[in-house]
The first five atom37 places (N, CA, C, CB, O) and aatype in JSON, in Angstrom:
{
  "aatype": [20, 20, 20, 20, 20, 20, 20, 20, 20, 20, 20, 20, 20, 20, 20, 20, 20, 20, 20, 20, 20, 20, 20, 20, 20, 20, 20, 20, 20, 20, 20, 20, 20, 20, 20, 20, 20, 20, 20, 20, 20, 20, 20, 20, 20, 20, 20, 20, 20, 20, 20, 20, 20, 20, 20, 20, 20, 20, 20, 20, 20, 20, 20, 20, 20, 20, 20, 20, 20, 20, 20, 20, 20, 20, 20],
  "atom_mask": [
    [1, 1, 1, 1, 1],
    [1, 1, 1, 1, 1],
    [1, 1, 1, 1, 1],
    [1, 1, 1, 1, 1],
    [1, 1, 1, 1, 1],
    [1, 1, 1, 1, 1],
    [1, 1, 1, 1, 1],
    [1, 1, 1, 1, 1],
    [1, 1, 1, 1, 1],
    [1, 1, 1, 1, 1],
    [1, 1, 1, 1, 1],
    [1, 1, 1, 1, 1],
    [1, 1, 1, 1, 1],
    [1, 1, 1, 1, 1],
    [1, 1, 1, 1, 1],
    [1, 1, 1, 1, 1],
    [1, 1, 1, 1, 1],
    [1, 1, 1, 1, 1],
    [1, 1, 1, 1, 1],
    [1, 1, 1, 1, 1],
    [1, 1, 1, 1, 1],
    [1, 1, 1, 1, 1],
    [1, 1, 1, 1, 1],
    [1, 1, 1, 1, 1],
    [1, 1, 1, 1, 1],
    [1, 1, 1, 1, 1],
    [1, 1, 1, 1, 1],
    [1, 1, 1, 1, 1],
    [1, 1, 1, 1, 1],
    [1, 1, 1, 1, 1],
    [1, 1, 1, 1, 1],
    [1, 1, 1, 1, 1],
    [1, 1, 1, 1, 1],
    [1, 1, 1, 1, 1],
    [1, 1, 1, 1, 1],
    [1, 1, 1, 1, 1],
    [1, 1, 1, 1, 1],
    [1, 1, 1, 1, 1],
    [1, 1, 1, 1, 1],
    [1, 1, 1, 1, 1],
    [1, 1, 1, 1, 1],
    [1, 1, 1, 1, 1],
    [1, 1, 1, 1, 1],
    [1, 1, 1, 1, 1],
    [1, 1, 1, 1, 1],
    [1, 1, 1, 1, 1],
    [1, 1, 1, 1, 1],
    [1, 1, 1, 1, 1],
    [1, 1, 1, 1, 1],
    [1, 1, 1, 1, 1],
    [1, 1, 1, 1, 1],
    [1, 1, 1, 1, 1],
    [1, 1, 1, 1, 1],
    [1, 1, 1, 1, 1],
    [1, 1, 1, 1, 1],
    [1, 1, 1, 1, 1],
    [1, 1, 1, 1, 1],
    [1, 1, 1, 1, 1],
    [1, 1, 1, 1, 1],
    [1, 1, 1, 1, 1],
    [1, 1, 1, 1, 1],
    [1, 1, 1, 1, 1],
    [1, 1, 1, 1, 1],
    [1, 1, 1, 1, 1],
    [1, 1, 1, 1, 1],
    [1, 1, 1, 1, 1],
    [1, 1, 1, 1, 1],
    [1, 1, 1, 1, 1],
    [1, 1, 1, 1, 1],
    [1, 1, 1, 1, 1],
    [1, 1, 1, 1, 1],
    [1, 1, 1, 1, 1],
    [1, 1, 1, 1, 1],
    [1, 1, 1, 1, 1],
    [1, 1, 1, 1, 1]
  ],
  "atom_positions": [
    [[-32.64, 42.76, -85.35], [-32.47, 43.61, -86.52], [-32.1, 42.73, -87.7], [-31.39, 44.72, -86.27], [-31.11, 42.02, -87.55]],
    [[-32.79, 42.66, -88.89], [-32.5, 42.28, -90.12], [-31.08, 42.36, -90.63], [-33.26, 42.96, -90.87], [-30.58, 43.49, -90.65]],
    [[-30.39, 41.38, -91.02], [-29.04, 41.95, -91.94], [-29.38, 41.35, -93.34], [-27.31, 41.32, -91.34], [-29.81, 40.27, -93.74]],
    [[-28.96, 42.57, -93.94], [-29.35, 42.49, -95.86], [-27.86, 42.37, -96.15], [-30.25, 44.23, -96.88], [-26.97, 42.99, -95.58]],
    [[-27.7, 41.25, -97.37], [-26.16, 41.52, -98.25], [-26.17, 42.27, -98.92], [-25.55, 40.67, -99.07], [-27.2, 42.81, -99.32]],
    [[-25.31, 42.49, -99.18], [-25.22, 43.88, -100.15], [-23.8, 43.39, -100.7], [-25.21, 45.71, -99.24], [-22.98, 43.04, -99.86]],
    [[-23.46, 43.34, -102.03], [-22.26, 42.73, -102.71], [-21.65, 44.24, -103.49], [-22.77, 41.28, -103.95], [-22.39, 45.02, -104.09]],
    [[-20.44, 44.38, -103.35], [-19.69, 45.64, -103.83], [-18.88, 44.97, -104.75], [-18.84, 46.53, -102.73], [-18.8, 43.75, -104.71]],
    [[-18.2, 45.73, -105.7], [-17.55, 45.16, -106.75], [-16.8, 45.86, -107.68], [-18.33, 44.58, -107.36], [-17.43, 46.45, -108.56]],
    [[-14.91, 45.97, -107.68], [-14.46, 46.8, -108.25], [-14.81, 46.68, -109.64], [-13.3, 46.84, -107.96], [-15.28, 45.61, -110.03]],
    [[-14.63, 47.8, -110.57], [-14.59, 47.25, -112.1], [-13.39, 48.45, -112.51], [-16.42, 47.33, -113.18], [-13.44, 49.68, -112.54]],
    [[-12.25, 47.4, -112.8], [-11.05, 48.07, -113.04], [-11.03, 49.27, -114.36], [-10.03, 46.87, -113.3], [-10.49, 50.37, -114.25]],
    [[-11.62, 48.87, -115.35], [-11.71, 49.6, -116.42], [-12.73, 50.94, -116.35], [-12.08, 48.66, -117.41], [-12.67, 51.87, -117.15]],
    [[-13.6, 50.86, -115.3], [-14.7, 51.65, -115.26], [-13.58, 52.69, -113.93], [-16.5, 50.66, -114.77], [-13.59, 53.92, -113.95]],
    [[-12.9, 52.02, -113.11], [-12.39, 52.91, -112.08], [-13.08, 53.05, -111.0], [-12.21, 54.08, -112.47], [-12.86, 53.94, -110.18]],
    [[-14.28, 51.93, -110.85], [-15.6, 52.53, -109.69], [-15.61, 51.4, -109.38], [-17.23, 53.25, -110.07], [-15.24, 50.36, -109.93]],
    [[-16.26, 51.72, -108.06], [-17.0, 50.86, -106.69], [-18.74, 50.36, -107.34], [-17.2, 52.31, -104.91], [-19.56, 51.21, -107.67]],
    [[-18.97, 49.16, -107.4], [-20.64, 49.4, -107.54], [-21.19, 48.07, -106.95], [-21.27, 49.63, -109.3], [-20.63, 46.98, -106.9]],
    [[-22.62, 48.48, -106.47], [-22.73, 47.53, -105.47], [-24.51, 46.93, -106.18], [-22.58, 48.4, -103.57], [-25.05, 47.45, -107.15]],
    [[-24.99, 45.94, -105.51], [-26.54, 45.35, -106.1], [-26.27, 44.39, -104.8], [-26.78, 44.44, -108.11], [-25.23, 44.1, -104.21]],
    [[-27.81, 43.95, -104.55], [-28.07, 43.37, -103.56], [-29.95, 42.82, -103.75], [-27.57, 44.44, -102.33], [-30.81, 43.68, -103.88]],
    [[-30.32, 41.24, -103.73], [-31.32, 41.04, -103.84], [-31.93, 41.0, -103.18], [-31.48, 40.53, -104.22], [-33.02, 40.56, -103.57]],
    [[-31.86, 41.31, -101.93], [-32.46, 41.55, -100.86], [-32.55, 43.57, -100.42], [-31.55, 40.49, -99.81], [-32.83, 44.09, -99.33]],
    [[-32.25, 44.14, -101.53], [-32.99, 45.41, -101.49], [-32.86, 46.15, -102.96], [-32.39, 46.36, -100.25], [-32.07, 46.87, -103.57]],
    [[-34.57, 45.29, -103.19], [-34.81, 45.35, -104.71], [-34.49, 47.08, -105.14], [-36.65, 44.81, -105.08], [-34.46, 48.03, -104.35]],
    [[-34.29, 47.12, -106.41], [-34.08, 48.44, -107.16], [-32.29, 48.97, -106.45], [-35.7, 49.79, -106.66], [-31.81, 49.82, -107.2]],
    [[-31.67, 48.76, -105.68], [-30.6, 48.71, -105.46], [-29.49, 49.1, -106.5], [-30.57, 47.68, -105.04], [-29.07, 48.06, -107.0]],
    [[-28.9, 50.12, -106.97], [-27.74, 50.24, -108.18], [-27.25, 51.25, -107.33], [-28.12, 50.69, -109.97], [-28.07, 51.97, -106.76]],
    [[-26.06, 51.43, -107.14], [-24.82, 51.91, -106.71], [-24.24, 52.2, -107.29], [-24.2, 51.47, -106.2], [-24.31, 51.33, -108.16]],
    [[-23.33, 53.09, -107.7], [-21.72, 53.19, -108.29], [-21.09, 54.54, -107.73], [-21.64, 53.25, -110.16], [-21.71, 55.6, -107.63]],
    [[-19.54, 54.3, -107.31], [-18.76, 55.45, -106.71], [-17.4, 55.17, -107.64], [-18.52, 55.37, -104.82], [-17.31, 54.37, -108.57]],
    [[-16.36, 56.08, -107.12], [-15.1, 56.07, -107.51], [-14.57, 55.77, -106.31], [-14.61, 57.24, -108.17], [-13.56, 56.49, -106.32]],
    [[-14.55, 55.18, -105.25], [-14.38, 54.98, -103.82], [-14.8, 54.13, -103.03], [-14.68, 55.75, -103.29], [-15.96, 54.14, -103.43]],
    [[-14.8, 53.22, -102.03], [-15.53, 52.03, -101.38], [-16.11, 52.71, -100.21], [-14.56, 50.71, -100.95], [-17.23, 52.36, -99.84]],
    [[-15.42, 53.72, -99.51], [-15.72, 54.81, -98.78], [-16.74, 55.52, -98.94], [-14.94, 55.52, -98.79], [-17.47, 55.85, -98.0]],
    [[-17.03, 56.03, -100.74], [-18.17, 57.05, -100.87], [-19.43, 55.98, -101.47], [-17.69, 58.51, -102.09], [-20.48, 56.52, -101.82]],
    [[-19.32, 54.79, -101.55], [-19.93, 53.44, -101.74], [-20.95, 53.2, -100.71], [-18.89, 52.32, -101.7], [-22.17, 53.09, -100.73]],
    [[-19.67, 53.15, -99.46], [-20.26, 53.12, -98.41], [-21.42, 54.27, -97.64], [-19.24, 52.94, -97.82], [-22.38, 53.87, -96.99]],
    [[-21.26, 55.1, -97.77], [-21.51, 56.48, -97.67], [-23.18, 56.33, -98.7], [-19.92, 57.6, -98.42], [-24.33, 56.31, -98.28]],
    [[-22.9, 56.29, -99.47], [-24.45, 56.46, -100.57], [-25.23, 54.92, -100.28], [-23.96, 56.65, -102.81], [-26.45, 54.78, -100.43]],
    [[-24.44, 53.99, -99.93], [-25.56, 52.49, -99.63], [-26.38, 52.85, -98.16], [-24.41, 50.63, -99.3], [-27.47, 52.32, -97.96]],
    [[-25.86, 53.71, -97.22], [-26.24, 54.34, -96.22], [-27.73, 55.18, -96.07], [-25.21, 55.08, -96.09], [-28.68, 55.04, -95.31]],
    [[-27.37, 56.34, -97.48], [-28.37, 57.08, -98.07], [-29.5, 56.29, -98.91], [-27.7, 58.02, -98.89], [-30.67, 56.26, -98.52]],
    [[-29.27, 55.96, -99.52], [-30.27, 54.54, -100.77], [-30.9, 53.64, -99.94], [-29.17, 53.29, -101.93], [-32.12, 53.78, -100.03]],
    [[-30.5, 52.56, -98.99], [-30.83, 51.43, -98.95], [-32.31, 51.99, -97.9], [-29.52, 50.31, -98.41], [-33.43, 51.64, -98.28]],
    [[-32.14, 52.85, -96.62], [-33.83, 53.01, -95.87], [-34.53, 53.7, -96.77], [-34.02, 53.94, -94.35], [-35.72, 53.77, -96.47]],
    [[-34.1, 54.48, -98.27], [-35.42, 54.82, -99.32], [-35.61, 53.99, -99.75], [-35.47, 55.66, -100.37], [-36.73, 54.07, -100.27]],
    [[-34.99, 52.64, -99.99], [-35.35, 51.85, -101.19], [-36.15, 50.98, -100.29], [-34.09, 51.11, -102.17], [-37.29, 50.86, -100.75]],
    [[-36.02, 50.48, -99.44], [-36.54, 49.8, -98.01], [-38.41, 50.12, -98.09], [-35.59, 50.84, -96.31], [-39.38, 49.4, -98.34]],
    [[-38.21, 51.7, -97.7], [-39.38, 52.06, -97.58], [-39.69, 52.04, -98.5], [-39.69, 52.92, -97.09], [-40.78, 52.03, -97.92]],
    [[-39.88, 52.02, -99.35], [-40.39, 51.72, -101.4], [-41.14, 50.86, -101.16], [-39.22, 51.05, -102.82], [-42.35, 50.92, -100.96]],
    [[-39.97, 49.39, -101.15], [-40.31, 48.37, -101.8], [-40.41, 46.96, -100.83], [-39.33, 48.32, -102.91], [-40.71, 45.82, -101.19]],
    [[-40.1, 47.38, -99.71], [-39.89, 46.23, -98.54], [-40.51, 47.25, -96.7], [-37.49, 45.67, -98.58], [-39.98, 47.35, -95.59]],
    [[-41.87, 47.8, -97.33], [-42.16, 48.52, -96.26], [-42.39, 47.6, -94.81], [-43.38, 49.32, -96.7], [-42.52, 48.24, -93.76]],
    [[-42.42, 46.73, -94.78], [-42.47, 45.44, -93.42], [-41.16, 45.26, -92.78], [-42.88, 43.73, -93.99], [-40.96, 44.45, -91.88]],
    [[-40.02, 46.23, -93.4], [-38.78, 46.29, -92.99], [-38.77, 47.44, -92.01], [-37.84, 46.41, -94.13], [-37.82, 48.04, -92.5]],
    [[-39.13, 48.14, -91.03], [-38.9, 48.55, -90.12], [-38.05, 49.0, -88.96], [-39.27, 48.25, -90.08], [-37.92, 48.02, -88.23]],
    [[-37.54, 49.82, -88.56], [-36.54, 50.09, -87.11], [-35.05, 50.05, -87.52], [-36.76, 48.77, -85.81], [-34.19, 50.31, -86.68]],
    [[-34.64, 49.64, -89.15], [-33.2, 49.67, -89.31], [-33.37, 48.47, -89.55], [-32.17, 50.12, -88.26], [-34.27, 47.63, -89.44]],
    [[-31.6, 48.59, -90.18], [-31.17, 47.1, -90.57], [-29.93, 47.03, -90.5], [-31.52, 46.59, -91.87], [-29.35, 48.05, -90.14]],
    [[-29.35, 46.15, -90.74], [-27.38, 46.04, -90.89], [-27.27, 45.27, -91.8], [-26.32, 45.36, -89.62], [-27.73, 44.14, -91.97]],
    [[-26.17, 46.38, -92.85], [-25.71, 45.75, -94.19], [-24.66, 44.69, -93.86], [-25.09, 46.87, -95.23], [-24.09, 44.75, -92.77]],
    [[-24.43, 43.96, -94.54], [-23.31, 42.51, -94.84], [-23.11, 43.25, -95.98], [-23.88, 40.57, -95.04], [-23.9, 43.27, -96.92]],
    [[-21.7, 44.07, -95.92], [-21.1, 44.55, -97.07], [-19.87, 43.62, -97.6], [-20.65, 45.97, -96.76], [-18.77, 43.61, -97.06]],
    [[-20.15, 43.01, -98.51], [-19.3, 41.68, -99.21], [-18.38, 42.35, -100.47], [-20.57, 40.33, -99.97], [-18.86, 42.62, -101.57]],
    [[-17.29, 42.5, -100.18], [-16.23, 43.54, -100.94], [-15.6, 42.62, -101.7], [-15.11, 44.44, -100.0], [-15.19, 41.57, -101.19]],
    [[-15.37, 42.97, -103.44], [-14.5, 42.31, -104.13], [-13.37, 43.02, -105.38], [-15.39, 41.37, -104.65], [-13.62, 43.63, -106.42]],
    [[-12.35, 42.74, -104.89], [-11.51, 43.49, -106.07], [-10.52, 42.56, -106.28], [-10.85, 45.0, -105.74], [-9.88, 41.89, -105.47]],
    [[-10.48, 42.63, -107.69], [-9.01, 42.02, -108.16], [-8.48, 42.28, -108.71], [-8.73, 41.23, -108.54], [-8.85, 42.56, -109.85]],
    [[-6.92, 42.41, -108.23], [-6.01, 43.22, -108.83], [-4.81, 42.68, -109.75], [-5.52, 43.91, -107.81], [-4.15, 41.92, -109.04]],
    [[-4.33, 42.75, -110.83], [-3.7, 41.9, -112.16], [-2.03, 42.43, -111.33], [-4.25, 42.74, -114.39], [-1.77, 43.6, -111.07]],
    [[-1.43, 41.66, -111.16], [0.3, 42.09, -110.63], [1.0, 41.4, -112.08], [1.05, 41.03, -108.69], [0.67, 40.34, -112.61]],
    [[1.87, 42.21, -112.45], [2.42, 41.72, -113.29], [4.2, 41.22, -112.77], [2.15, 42.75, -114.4], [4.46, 41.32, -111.57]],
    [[4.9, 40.9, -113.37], [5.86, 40.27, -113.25], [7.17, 39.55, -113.97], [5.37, 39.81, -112.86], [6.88, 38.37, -114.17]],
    [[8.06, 39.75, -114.27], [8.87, 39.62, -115.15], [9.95, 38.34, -114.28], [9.48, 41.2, -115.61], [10.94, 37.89, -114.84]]
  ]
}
């Protein structure tokens, strides 16, 4: 079975989860959640598959690559 990356990515100011991946072209994501992230890359990635990478076949497994950073302040 194929494994595709798939890169997730907080954006603090926006408040959301959003993910892109070049290995499943047309790919745009965005949640308020890494959970409901997860959940819609689930739904998206075998339509986008069959689109645009129809030689992809039988499933695949995401490499979900998670990034957040969080500002701690401190006195």
């Amino acid at each position: 079975m194929d494994v595709l990356h798939v890169n997730a990515h907080w954006d603090p100011e926006a408040r959301v989860w959003w993910a892109q991946s070049d290995e499943v072209p047309g790919l745009v994501a965005e949640t308020k959640t890494h959970e409901g992230l997860i959940k819609e890359l689930r739904a998206l990635v075998p339509a986008l598959l069959a689109m645009n990478r129809p030689e992809v076949k039988g499933g695949v497994s995401l490499r979900i690559v998670s990034e957040q950073v969080e500002e701690v302040r401190f006195t």
